[in-house]
Backbone atoms as SQL, in Angstrom:
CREATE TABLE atoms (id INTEGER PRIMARY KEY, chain TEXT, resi INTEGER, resn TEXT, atom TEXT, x REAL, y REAL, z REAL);
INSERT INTO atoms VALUES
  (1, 'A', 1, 'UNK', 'N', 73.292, 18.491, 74.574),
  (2, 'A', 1, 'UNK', 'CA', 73.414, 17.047, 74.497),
  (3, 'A', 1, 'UNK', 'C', 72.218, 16.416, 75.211),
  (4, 'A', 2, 'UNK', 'N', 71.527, 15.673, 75.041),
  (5, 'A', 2, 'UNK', 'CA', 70.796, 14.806, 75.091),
  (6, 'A', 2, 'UNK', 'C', 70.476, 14.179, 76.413),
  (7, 'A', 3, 'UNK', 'N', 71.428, 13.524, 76.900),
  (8, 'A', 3, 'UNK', 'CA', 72.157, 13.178, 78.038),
  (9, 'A', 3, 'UNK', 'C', 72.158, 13.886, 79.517),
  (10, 'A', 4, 'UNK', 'N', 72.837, 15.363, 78.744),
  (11, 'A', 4, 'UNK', 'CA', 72.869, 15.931, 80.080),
  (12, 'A', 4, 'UNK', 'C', 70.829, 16.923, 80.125),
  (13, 'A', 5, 'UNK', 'N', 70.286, 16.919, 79.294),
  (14, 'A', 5, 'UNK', 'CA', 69.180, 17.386, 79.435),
  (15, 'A', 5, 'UNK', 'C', 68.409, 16.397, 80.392),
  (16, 'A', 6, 'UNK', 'N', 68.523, 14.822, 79.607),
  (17, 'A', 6, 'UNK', 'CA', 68.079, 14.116, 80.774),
  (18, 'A', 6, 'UNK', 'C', 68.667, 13.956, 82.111),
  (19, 'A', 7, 'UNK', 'N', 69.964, 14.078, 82.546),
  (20, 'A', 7, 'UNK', 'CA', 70.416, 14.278, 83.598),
  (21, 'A', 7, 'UNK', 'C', 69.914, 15.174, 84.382),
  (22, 'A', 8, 'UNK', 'N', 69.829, 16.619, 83.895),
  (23, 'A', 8, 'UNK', 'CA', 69.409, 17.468, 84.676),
  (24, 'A', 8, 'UNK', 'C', 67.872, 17.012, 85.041),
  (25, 'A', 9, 'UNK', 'N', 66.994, 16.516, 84.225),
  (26, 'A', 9, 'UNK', 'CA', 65.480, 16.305, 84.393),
  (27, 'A', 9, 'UNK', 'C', 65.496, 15.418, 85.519),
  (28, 'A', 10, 'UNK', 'N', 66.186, 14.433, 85.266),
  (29, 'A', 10, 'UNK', 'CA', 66.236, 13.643, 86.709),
  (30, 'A', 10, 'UNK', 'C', 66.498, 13.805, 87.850),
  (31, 'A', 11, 'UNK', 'N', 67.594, 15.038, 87.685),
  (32, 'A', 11, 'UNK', 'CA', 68.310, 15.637, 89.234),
  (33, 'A', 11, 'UNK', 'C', 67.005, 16.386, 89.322),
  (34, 'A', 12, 'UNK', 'N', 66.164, 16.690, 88.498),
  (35, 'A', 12, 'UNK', 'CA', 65.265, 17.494, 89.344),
  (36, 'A', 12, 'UNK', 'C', 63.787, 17.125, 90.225),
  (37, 'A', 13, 'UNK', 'N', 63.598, 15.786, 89.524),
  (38, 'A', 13, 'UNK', 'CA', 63.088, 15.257, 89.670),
  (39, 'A', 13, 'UNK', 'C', 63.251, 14.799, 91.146),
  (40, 'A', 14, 'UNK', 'N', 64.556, 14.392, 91.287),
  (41, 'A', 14, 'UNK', 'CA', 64.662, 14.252, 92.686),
  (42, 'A', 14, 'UNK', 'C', 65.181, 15.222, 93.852),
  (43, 'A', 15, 'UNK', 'N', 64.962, 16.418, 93.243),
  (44, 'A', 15, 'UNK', 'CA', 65.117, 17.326, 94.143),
  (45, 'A', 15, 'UNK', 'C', 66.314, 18.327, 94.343),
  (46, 'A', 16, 'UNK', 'N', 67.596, 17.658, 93.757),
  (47, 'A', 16, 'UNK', 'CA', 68.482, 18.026, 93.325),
  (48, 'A', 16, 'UNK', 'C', 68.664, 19.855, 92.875),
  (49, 'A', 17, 'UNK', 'N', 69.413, 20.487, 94.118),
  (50, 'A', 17, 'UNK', 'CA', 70.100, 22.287, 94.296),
  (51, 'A', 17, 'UNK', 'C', 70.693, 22.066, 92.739),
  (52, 'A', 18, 'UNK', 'N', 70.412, 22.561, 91.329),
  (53, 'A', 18, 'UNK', 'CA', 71.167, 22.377, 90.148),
  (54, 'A', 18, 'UNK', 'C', 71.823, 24.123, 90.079),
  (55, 'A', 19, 'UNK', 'N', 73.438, 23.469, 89.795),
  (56, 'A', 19, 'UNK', 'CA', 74.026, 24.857, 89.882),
  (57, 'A', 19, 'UNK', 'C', 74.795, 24.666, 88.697),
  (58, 'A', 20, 'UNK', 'N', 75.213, 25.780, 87.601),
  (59, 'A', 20, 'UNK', 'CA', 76.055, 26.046, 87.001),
  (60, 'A', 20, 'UNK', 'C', 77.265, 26.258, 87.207),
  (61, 'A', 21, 'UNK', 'N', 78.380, 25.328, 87.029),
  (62, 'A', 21, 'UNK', 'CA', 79.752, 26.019, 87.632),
  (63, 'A', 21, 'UNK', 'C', 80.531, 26.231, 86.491),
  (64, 'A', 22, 'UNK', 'N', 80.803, 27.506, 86.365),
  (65, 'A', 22, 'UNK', 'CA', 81.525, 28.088, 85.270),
  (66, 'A', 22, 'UNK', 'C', 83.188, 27.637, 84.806),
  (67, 'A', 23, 'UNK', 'N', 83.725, 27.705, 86.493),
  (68, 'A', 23, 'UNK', 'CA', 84.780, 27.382, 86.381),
  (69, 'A', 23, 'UNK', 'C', 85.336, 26.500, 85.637),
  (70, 'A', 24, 'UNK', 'N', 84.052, 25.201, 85.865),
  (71, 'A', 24, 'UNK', 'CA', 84.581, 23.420, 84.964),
  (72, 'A', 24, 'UNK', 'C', 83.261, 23.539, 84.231),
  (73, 'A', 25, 'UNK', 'N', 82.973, 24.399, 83.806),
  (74, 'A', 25, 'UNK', 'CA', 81.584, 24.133, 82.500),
  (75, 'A', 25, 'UNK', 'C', 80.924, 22.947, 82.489),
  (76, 'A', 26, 'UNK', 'N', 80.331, 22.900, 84.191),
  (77, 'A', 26, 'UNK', 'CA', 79.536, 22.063, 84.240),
  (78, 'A', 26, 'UNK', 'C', 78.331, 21.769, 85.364),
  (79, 'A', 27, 'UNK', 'N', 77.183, 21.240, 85.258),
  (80, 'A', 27, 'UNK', 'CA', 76.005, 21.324, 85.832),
  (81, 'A', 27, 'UNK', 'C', 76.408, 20.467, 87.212),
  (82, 'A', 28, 'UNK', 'N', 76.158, 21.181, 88.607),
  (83, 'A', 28, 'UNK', 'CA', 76.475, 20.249, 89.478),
  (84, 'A', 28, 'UNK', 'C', 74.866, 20.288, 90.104),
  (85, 'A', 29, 'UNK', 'N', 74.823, 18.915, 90.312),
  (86, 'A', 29, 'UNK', 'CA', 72.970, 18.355, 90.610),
  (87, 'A', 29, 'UNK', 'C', 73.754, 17.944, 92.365),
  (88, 'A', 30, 'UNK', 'N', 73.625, 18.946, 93.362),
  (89, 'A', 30, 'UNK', 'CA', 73.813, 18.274, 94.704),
  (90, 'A', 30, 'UNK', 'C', 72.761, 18.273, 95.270),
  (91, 'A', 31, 'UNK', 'N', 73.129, 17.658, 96.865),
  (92, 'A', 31, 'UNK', 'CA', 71.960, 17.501, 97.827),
  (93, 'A', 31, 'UNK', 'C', 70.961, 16.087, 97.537),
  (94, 'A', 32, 'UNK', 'N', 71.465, 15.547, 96.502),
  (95, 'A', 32, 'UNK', 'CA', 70.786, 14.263, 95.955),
  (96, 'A', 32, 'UNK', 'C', 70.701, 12.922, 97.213),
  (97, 'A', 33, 'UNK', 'N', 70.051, 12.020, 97.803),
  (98, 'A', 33, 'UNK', 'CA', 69.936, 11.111, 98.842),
  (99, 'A', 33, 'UNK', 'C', 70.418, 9.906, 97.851),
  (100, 'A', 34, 'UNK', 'N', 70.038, 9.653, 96.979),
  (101, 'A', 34, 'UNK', 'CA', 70.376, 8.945, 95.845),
  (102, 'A', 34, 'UNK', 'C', 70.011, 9.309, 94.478),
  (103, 'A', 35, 'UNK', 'N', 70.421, 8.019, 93.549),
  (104, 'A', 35, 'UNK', 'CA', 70.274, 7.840, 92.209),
  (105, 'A', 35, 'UNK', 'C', 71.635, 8.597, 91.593),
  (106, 'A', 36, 'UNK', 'N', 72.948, 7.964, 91.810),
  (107, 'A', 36, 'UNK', 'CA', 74.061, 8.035, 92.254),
  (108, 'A', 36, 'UNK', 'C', 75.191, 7.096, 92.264),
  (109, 'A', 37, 'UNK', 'N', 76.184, 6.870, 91.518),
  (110, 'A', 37, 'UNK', 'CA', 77.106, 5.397, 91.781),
  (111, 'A', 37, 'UNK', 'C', 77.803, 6.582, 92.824),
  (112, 'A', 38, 'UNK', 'N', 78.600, 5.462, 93.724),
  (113, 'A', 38, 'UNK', 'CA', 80.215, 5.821, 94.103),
  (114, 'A', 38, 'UNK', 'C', 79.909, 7.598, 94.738),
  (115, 'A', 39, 'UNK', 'N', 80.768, 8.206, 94.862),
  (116, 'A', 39, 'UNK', 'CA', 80.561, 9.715, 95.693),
  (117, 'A', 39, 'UNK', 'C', 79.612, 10.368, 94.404),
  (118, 'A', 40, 'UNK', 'N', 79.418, 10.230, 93.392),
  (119, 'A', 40, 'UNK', 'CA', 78.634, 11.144, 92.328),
  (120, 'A', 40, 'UNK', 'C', 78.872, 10.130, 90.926),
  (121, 'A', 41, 'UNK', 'N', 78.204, 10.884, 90.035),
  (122, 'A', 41, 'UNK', 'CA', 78.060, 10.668, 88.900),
  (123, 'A', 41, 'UNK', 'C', 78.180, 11.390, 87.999),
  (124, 'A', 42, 'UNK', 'N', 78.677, 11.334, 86.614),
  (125, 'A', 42, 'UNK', 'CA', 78.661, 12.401, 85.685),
  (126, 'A', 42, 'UNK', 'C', 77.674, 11.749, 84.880),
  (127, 'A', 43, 'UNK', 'N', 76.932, 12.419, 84.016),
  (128, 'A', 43, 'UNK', 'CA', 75.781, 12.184, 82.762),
  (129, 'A', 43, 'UNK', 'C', 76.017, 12.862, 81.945),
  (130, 'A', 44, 'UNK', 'N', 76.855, 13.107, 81.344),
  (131, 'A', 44, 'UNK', 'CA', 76.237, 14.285, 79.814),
  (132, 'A', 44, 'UNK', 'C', 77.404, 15.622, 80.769),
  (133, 'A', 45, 'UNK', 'N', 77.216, 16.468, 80.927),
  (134, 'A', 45, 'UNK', 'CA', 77.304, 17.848, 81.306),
  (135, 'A', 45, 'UNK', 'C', 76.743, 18.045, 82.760),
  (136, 'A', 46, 'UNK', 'N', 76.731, 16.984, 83.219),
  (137, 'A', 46, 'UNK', 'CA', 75.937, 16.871, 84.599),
  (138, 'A', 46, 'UNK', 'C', 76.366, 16.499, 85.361),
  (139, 'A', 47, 'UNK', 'N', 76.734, 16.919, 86.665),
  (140, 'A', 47, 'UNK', 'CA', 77.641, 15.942, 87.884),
  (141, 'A', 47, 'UNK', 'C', 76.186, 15.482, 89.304),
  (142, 'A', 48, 'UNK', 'N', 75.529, 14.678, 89.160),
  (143, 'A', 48, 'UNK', 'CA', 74.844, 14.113, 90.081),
  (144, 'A', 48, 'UNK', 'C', 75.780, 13.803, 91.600),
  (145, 'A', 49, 'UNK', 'N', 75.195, 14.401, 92.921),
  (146, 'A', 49, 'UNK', 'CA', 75.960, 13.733, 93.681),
  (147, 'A', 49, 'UNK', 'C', 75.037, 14.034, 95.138),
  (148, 'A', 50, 'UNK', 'N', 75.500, 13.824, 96.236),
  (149, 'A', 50, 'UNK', 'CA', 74.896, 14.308, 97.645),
  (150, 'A', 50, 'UNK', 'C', 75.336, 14.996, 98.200),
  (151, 'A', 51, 'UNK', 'N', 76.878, 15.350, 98.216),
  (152, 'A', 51, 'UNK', 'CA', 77.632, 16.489, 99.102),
  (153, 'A', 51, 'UNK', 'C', 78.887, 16.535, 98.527),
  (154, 'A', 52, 'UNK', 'N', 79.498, 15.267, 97.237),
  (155, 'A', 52, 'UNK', 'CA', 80.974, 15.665, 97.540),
  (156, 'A', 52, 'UNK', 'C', 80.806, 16.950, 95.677),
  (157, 'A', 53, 'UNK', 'N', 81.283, 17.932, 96.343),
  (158, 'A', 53, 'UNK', 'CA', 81.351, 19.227, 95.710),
  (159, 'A', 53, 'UNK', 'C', 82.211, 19.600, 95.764),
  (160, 'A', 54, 'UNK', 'N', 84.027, 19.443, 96.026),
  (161, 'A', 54, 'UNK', 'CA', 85.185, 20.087, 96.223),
  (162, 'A', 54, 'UNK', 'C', 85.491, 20.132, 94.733),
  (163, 'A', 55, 'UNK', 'N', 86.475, 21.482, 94.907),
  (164, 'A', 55, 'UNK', 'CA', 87.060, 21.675, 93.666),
  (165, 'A', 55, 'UNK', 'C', 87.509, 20.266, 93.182),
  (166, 'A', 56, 'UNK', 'N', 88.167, 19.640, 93.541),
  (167, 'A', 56, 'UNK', 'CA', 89.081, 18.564, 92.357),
  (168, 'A', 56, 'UNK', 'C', 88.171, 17.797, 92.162),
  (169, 'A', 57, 'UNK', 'N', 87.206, 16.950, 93.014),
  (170, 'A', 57, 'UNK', 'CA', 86.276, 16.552, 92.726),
  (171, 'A', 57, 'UNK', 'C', 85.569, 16.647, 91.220),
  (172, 'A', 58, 'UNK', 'N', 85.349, 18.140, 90.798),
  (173, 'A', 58, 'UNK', 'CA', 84.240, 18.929, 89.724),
  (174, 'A', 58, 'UNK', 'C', 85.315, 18.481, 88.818),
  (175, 'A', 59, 'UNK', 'N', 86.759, 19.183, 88.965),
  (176, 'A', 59, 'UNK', 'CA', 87.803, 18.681, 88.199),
  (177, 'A', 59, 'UNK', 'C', 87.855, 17.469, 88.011),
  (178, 'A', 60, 'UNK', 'N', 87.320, 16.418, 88.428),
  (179, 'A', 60, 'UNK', 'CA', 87.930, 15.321, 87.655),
  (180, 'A', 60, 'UNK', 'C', 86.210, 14.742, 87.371),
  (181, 'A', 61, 'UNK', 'N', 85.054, 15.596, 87.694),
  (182, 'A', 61, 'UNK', 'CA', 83.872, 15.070, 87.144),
  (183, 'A', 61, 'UNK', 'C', 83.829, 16.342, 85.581),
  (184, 'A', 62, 'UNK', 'N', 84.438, 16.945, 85.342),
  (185, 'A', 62, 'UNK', 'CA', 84.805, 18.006, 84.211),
  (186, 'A', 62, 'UNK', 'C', 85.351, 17.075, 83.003),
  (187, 'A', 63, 'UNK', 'N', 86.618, 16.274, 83.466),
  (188, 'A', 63, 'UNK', 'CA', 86.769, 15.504, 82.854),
  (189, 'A', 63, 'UNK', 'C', 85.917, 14.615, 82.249),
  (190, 'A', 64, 'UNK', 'N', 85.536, 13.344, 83.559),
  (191, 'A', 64, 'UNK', 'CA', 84.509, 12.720, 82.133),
  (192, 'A', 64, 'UNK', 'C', 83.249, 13.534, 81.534),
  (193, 'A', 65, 'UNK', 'N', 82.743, 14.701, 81.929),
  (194, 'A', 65, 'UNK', 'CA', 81.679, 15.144, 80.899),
  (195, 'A', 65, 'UNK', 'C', 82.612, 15.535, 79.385),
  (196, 'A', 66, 'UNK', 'N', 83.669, 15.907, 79.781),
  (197, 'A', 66, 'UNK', 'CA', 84.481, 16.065, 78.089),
  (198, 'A', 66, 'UNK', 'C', 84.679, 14.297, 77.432),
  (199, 'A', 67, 'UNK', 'N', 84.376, 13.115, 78.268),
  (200, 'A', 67, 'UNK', 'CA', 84.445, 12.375, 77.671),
  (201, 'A', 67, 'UNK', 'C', 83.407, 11.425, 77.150),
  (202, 'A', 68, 'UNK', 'N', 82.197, 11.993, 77.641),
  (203, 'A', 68, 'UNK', 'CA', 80.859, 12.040, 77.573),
  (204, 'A', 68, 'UNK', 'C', 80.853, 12.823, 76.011),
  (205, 'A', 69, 'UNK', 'N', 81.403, 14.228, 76.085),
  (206, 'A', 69, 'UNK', 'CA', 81.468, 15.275, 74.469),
  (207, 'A', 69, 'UNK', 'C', 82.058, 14.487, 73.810),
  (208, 'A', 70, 'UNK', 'N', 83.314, 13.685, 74.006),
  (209, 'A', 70, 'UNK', 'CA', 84.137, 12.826, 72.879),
  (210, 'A', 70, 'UNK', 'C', 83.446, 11.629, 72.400),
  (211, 'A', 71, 'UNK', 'N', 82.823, 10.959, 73.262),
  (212, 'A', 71, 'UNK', 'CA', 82.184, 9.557, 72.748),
  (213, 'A', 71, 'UNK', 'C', 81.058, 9.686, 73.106),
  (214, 'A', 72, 'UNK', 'N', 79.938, 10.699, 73.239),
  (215, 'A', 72, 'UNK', 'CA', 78.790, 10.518, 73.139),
  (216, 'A', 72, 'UNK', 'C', 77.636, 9.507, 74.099),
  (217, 'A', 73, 'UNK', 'N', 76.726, 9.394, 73.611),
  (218, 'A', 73, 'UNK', 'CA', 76.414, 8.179, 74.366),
  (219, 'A', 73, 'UNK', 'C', 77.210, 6.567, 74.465),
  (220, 'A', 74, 'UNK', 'N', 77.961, 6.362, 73.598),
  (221, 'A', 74, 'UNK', 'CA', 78.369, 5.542, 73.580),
  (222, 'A', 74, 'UNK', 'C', 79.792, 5.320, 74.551),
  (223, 'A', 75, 'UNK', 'N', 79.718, 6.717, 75.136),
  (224, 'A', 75, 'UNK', 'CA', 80.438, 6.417, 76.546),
  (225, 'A', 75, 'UNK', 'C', 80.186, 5.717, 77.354),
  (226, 'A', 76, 'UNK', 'N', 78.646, 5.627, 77.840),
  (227, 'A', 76, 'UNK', 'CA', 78.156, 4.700, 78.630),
  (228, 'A', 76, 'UNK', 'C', 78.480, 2.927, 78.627),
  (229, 'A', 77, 'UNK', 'N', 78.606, 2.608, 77.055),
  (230, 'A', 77, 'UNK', 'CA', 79.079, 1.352, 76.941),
  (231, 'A', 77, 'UNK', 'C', 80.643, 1.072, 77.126),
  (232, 'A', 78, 'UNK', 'N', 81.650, 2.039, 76.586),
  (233, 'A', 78, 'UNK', 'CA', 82.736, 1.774, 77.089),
  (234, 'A', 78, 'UNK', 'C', 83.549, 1.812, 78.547),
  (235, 'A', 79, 'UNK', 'N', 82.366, 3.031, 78.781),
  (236, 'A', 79, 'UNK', 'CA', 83.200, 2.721, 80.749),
  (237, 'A', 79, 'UNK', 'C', 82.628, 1.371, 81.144),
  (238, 'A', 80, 'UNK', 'N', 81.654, 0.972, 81.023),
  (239, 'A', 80, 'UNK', 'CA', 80.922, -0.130, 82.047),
  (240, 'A', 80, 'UNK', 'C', 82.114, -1.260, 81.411),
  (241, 'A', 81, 'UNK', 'N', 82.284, -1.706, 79.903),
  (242, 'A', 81, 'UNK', 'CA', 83.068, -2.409, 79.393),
  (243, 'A', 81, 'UNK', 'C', 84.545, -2.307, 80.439),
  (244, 'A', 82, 'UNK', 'N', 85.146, -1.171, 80.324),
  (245, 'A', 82, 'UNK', 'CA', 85.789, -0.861, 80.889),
  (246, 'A', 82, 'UNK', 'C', 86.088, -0.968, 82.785),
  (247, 'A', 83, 'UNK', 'N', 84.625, -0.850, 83.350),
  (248, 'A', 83, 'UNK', 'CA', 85.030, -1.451, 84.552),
  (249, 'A', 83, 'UNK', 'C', 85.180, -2.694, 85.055),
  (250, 'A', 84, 'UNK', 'N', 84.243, -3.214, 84.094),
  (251, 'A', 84, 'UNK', 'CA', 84.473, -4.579, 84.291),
  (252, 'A', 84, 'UNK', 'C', 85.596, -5.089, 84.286),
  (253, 'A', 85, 'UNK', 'N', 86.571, -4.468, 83.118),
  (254, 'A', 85, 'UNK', 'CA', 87.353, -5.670, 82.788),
  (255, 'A', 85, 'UNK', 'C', 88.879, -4.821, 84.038),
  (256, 'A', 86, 'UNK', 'N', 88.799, -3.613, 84.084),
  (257, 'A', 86, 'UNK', 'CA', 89.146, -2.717, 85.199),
  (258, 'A', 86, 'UNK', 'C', 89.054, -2.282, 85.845),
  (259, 'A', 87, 'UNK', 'N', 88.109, -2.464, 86.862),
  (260, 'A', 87, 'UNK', 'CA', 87.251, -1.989, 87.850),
  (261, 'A', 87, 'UNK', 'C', 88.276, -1.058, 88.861),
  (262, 'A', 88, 'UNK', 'N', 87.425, 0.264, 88.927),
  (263, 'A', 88, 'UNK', 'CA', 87.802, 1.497, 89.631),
  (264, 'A', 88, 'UNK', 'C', 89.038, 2.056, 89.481),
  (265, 'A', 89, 'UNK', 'N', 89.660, 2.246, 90.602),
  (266, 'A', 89, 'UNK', 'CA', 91.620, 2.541, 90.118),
  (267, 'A', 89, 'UNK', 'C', 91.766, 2.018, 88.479),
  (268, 'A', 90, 'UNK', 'N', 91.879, 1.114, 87.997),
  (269, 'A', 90, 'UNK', 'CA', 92.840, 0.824, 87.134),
  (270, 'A', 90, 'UNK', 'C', 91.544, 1.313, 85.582),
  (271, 'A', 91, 'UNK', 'N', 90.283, 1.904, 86.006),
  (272, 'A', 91, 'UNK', 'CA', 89.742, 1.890, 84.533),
  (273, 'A', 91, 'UNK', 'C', 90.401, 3.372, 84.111),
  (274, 'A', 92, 'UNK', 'N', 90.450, 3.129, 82.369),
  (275, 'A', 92, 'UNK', 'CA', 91.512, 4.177, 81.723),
  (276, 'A', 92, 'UNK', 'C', 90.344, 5.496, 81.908),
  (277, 'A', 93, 'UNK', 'N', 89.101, 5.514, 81.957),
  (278, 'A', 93, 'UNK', 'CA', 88.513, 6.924, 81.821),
  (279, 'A', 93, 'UNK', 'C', 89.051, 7.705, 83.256),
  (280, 'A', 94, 'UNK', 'N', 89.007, 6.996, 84.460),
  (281, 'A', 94, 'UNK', 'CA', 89.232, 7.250, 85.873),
  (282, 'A', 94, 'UNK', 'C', 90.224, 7.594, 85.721),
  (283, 'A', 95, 'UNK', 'N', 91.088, 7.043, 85.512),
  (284, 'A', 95, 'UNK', 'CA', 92.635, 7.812, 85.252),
  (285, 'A', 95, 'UNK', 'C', 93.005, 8.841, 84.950),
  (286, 'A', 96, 'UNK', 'N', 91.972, 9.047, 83.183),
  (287, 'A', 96, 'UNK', 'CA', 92.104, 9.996, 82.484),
  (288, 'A', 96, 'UNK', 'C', 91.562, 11.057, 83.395),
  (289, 'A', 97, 'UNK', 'N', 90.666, 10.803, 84.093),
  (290, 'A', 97, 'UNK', 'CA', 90.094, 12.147, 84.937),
  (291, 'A', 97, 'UNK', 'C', 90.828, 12.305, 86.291),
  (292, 'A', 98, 'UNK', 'N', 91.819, 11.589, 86.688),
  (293, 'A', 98, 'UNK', 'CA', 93.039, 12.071, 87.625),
  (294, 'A', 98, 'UNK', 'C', 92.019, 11.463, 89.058),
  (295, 'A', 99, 'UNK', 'N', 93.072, 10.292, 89.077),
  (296, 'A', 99, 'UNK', 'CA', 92.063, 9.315, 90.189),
  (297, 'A', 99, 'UNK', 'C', 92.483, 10.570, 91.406),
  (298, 'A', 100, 'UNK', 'N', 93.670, 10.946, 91.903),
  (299, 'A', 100, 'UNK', 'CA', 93.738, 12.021, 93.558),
  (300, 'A', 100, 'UNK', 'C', 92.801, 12.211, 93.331),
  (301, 'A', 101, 'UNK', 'N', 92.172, 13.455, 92.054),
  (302, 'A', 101, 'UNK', 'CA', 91.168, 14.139, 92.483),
  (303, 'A', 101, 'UNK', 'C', 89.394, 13.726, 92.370),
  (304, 'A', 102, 'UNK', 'N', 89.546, 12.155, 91.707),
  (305, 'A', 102, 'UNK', 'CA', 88.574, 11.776, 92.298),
  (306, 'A', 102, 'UNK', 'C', 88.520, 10.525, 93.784),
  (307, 'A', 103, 'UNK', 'N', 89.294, 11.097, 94.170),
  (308, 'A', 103, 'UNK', 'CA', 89.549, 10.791, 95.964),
  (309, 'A', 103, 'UNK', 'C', 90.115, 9.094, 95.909),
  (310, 'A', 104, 'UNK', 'N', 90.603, 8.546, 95.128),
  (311, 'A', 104, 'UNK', 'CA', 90.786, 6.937, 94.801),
  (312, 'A', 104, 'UNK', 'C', 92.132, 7.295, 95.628),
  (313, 'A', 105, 'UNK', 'N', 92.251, 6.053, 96.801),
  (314, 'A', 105, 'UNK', 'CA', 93.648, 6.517, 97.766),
  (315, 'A', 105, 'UNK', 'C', 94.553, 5.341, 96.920),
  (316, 'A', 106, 'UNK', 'N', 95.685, 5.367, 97.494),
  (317, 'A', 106, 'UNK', 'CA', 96.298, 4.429, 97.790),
  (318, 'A', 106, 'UNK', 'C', 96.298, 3.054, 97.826),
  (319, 'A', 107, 'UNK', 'N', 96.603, 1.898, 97.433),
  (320, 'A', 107, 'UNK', 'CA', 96.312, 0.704, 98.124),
  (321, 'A', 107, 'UNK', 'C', 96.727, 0.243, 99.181),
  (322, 'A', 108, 'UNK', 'N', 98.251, 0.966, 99.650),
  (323, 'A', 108, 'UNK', 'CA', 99.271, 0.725, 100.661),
  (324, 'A', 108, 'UNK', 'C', 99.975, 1.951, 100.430),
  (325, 'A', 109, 'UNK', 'N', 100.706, 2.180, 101.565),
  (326, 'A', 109, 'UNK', 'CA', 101.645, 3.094, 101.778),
  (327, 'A', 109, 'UNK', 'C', 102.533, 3.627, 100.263),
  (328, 'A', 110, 'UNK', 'N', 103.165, 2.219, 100.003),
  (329, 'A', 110, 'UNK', 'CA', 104.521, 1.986, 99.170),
  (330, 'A', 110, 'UNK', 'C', 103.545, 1.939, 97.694),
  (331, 'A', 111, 'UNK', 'N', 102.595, 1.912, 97.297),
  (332, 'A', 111, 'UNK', 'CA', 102.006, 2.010, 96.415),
  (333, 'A', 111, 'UNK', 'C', 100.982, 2.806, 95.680),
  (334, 'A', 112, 'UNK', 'N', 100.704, 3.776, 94.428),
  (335, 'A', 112, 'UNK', 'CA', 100.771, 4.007, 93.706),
  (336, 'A', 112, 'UNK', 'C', 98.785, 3.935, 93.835),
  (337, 'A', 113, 'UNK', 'N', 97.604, 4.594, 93.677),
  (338, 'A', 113, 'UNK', 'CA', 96.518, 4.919, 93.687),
  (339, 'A', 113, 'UNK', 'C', 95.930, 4.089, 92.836),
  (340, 'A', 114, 'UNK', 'N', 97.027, 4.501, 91.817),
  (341, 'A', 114, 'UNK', 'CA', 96.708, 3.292, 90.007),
  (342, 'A', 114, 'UNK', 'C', 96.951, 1.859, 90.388),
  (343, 'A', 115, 'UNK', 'N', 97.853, 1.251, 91.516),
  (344, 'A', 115, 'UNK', 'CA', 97.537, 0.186, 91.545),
  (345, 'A', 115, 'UNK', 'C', 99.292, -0.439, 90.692),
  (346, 'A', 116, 'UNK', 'N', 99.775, 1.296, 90.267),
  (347, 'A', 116, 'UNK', 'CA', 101.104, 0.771, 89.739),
  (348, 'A', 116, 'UNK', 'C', 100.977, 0.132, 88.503),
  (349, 'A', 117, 'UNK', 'N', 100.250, 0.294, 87.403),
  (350, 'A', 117, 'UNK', 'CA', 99.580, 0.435, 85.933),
  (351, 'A', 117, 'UNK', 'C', 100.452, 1.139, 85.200);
């Protein structure tokens, strides 16, 4: 894919340890200082990030690269669409990739990560 070729070119560009992880069939670009939203990024087949590397983490950056494979580049336009109008917790790709394991807490005790969605 396209995407993650340029992903990787860029993680390397900036210096970025690029490792293959078999487990979630996917490129993790760490050690990055930036060029980065939020704890990491997915691109294509690519997880851009600076340190957060835990299993669930990959697991739920595994996810959106399969949703990166489903909609192509034109993923890029529906998440941003999508945060906007849902920003973080409540956007449906975040979800789909299991907000625990991309570290999204709680809002309160008595409530629900999703925000109760």
């Amino acid at each position: 894919m396209v995407a993650t070729v340029a992903a990787l070119a860029y993680a390397a560009v900036l210096r970025a340890q690029i490792v293959f992880d078999e487990e979630f069939d996917l490129f993790v670009c760490a050690g990055m200082r930036f060029g980065f939203a939020r704890g990491g990024t997915t691109i294509g087949g690519a997880y851009l990030t600076g340190r957060n590397t835990g299993a669930a983490t990959l697991r739920h950056e595994a996810v959106h690269a399969g949703q990166w494979a489903r909609y192509g580049l034109g993923f890029v336009v529906r998440y941003l669409i999508e945060e906007v109008r849902h920003p973080m917790h409540r956007n449906r790709f975040e979800i789909e990739a299991g907000l625990v394991d991309g570290g999204y807490v709680p809002l309160s005790p008595d409530q629900p990560a999703w925000g109760g969605i």
